[in-house]
N, C-alpha and C positions, 0 to 999 in steps of 0.2 A: 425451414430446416427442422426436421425431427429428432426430438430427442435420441440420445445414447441410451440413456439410462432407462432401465423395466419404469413399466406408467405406473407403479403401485408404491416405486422411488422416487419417483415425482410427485405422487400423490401424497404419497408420508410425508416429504420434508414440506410441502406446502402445509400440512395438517399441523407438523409437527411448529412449523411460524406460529399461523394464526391461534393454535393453545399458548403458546406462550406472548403473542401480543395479548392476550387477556388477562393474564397475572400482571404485579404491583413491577415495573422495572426495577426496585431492585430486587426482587424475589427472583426475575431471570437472569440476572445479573451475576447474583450469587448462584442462582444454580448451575452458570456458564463456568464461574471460576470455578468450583466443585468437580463437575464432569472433568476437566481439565486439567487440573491437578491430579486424580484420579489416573490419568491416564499417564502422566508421565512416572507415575510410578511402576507403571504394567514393565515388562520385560522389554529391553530394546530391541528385540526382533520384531515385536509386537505392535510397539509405542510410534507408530511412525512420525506423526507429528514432533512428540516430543524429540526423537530421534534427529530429525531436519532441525528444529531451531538449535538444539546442540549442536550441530557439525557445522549450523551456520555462524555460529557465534562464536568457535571455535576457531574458523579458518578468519572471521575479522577481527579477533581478539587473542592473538596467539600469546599473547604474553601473561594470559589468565589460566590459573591451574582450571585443573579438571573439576576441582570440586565449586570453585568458583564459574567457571562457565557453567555447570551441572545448577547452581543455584541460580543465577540469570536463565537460563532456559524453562527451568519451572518456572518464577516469576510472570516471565512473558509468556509463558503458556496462558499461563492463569488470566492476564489479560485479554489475552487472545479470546479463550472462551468468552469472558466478557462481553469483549465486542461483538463478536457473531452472537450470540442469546440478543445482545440490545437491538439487532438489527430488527428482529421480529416488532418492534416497536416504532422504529424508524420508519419501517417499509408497509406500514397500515395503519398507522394512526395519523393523526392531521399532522402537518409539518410543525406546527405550530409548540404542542410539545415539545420537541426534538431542537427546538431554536431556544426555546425556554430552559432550556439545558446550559449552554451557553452563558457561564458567568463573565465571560472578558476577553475583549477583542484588541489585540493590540496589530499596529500597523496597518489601519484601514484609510487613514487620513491620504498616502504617497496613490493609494489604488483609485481612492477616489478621487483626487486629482487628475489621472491620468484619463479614465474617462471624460469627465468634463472637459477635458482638452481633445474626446474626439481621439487616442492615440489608442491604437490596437493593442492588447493585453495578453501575453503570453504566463498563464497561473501553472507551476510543474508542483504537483502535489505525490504525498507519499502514503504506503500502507500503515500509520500511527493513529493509535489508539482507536477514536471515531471517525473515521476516516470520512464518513458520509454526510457528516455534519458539517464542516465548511461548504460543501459544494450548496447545500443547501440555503446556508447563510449569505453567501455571495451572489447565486444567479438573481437573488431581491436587488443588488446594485444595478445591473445592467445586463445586457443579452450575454450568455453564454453557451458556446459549445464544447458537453466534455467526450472527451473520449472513454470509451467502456471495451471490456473483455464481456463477449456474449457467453451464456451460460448453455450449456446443453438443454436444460431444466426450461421450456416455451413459456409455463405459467409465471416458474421462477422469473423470467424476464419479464414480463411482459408488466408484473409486481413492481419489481426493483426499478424499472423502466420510469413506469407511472408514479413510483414514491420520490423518486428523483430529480422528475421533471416539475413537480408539485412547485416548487416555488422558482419557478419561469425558467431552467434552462432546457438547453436542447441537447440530446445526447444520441451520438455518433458510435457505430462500431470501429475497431481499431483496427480496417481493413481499407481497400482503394473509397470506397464509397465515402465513407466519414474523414477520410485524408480528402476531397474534394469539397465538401460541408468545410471541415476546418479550413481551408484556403478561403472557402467564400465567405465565411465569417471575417476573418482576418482582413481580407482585402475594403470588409464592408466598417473596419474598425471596431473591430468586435474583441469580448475576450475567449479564447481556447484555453481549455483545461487539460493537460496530460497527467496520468500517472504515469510518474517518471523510476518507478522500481522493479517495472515490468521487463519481462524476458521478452524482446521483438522476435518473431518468428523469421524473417526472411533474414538470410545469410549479406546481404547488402549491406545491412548495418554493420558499422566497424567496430571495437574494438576498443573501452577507453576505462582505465582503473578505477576499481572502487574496493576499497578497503584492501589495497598493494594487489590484487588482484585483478587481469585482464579480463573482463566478460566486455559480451555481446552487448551493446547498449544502443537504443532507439537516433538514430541521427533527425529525426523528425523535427524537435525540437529544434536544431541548428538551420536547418531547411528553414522554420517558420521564422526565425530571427533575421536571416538574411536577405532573407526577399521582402518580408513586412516589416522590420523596422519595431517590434513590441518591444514597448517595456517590461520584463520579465521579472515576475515576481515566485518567491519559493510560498509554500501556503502548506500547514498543519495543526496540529492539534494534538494537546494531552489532557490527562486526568487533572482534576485538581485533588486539593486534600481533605475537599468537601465529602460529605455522607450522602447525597442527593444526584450520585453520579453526573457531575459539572463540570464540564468542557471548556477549557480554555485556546480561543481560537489565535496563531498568529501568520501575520504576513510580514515577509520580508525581500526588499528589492535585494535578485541575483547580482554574484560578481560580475563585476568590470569585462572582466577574461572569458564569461559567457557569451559576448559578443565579438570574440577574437572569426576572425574569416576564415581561420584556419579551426578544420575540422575536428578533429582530436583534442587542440587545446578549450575549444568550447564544451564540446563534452566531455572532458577529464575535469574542467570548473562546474559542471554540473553537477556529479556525480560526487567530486568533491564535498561540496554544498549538501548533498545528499548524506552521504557518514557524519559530516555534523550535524546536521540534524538526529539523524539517526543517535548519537553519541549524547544526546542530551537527556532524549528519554529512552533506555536502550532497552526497558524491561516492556515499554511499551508499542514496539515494534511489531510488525506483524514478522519473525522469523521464520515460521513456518513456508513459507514460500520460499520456492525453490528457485533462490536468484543466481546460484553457482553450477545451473546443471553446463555451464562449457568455462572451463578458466584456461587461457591462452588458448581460445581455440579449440579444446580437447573437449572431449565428454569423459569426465572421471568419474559418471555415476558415483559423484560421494555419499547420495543419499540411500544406494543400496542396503537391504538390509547384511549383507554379505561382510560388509567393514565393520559388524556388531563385533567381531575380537580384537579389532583395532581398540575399537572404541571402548573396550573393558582393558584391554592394555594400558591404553591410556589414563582410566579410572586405577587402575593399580599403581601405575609410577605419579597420577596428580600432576599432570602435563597434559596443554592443549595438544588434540592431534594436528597430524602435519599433511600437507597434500599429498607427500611422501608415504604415507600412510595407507592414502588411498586409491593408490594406484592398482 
């Protein structure tokens, strides 16, 4: 597949990684949260990032004025940048670094049991904070296949591919192909990795709340529960309050109801699981992704820049906007 993007767009953003895998981590760190901040302050015509984590944050948090969701969305901007700048660190320096980060793993003891028992392993992981640093921690347990979103960007992948796979797992595109990998992993007792925040593409997928909200949500995960029998665990990560940018990694066995045979009540316990998580480190969320482009079904384009008078209405009366808004 050939890239979308002009090769001189590709060439940059690979140019633009490796200068900044050369600087001190936190010197890119900080200068991720800088750009970033920087930017939610530009006009909201403009700001689009900033723009999306507000209206996302907005529609999960409507009970938060405007100035309040307006100050969480900087925040998690500011994160945001963060973590994309550290990537360039991640994604060409030895793993080893990147694991050395990691000051404390809580919930490894239940994961590592399940192996040693031979019991296939279903890990649903989220876009929070270092997002790329469990995956890396974990495939050192035992064989893993994760599933990945392919970039346009060849080099870009081919990169991220190879940083990924660095300490032993194997990684699948999020299409028929790696949907076949994932079963044969599974059947062979292995663990599958999903990111479980992602927008599934094919209209097949159903339908189950996440923050009062109907979106489109991945059935895949229910699929791999009922046929294989995993034990399912949620797996993330946040900042600590360390100065040495230090990651605190945790795992936790899913609810009970994530194993319900009925469709919707499993993924509605997923998804569930998901906003608490979400709700614990909320500034350290990836908001900018666009997880509300269909709600019931609909496409309300809420992230258009066109809802920019909405969304200063709402900055004048100090009120989350309403979906109502965005129509």
């Amino acid at each position: 597949m050939s890239s979308k993007t002009p090769l001189w767009e590709d060439k940059l953003l690979i140019g633009a990684i490796k200068l900044f895998a050369c600087l001190p981590l936190g010197l890119v760190t900080a200068i991720g949260a800088l750009l970033a901040t920087l930017i939610s302050y530009l006009p909201l015509k403009w700001a689009s990032a900033y723009r999306v984590a507000l209206v996302n944050i907005m529609l999960c948090y409507p009970e938060m004025s405007y100035r309040e969701a307006a100050a969480l969305a900087r925040r998690s901007l500011r994160q945001t940048g963060r973590t994309l700048t550290e990537f360039s660190h991640v994604w060409t320096r030895a793993p080893e670094q990147s694991l050395a980060r990691i000051s404390q793993v809580t919930g490894l003891a239940p994961l590592q049991q399940a192996y040693a028992e031979k019991r296939p392993v279903l890990l649903l992981t989220l876009h929070q904070s270092s997002w790329e640093l469990p995956n890396l921690l974990l495939a050192q347990e035992a064989p893993m296949t994760v599933f990945y979103q392919t970039h346009d960007n060849q080099a870009l992948n081919a990169l991220v591919t190879q940083a990924r796979e660095s300490t032993g797992s194997t990684l699948v595109p999020a299409n028929t192909r790696g949907i076949k990998a994932g079963l044969a992993a599974m059947a062979r007792a292995e663990a599958v990795a999903i990111l479980v925040d992602h927008n599934p593409a094919s209209s097949n997928n159903p339908q189950a709340l996440l923050f009062n909200h109907l979106v489109r949500t991945s059935n895949l995960p229910h699929k791999l529960i009922q046929r294989y029998e995993p034990l399912v665990f949620f797996v993330g990560c946040y900042r600590g309050a360390g100065k040495h940018n230090d990651v605190r990694v945790y795992i936790e066995l899913a609810p009970e109801s994530i194993y319900s045979d009925d469709e919707i009540l499993s993924l509605s316990a997923m998804n569930e699981k998901l906003a608490e998580l979400i709700n614990r480190y909320p500034e350290q969320y990836h908001w900018t992704y666009k997880r509300f482009r269909r709600i019931n079904g609909i496409d309300y384009k809420v992230y258009h820049k066109r809802h920019v008078p909405a969304l200063k209405r709402a900055k004048k009366a100090n009120r989350a906007i309403r979906l109502e808004d965005l129509v």
